[in-house]
N, C-alpha and C positions, 0 to 999 in steps of 0.2 A: 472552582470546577475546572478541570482540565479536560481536553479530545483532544486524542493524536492517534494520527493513525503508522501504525509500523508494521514491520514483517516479522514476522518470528519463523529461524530456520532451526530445525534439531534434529539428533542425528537416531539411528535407530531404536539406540536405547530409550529415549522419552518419548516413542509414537504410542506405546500404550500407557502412560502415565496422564494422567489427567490435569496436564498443567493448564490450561486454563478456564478449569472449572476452579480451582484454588483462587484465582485471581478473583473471582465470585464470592467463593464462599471465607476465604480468610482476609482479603485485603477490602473486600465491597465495590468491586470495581465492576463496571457492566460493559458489554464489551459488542460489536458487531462483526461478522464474519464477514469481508469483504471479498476473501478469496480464499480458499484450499489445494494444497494438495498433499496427500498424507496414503506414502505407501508401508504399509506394513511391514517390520525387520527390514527395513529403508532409510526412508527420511523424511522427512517432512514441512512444509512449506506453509503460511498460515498468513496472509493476509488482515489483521486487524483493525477496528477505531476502538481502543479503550478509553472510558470515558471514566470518572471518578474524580473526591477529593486529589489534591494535591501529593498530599504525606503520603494516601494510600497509594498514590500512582507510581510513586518514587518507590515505594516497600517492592510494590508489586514486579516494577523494572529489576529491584538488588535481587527478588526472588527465580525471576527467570536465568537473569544472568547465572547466580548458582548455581541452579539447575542443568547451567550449559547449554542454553538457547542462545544463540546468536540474534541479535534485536539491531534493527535498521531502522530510522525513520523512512517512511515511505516516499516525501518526495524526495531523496536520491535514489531510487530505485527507475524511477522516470524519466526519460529526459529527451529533451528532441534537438533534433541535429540541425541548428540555426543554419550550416551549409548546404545543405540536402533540401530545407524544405523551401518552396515551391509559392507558399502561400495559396496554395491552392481551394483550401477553403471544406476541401473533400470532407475533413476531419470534421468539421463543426455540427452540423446535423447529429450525424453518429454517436455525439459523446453524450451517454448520459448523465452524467455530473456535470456538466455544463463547464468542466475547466478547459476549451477549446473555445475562444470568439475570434469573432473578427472585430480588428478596429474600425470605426464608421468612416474616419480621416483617410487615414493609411490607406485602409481593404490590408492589411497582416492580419497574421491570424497569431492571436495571443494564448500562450497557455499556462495554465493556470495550474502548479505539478501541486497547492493546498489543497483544490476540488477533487485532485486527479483521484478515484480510487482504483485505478489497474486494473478496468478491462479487458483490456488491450483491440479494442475492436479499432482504435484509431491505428495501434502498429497496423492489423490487415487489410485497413482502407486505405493507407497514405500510400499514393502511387510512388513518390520518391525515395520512401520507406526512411523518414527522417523522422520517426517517432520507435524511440526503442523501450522495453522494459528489462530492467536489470533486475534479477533477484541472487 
């Protein structure tokens, strides 16, 4: 079984094709919507954790590629600016995925871009603004 979560970007042509209800119905892959955004005769931005067999998950990647969806694994989309941040600690509360701690030793605040699913409420809270998202 595989999870991974990515970004899927595509450009105006595939915003009303149903690419990933296919990923459903032809590959059996199940999928969560972690983030949207999707403008009509635009473009569009999609957040995912696809989850499925292996083979399928791999079919299901060659399928979008095709398609001409640009696919990122999601933690390079994340990243925080080890000079900027502050350890401040701001962040930790706030994250609901829990990829923001703090170490007990240290007091650093560790983050964790596997948990991260791109809120971005830690980019709006961090006063040093060392948390960015990239899509």
């Amino acid at each position: 079984m595989v999870s991974k979560r990515v970004v899927l970007q595509f450009t105006h042509n595939l915003v009303d094709q149903p690419i990933v209800y296919k990923l459903v119905k032809e590959f059996d892959l199940q999928f969560n919507i972690l983030r949207a955004s999707v403008t009509p005769q635009e473009e569009g931005l999609m957040v995912l954790e696809i989850s499925g067999n292996k083979e399928n998950y791999e079919k299901g990647v060659e399928y979008l590629k095709s398609c001409g969806v640009k696919l990122q694994p999601l933690s390079h989309d994340v990243e925080r600016d080890e000079e900027k941040c502050t350890n401040c600690g701001v962040c930790v509360p706030i994250c609901p995925a829990q990829a923001l701690t703090v170490e007990a030793k240290t007091r650093k605040v560790i983050f964790d871009s596997k948990k991260c699913i791109a809120c971005e409420l830690c980019v709006k809270i961090c006063p040093p603004r060392a948390m960015e998202v990239h899509f």
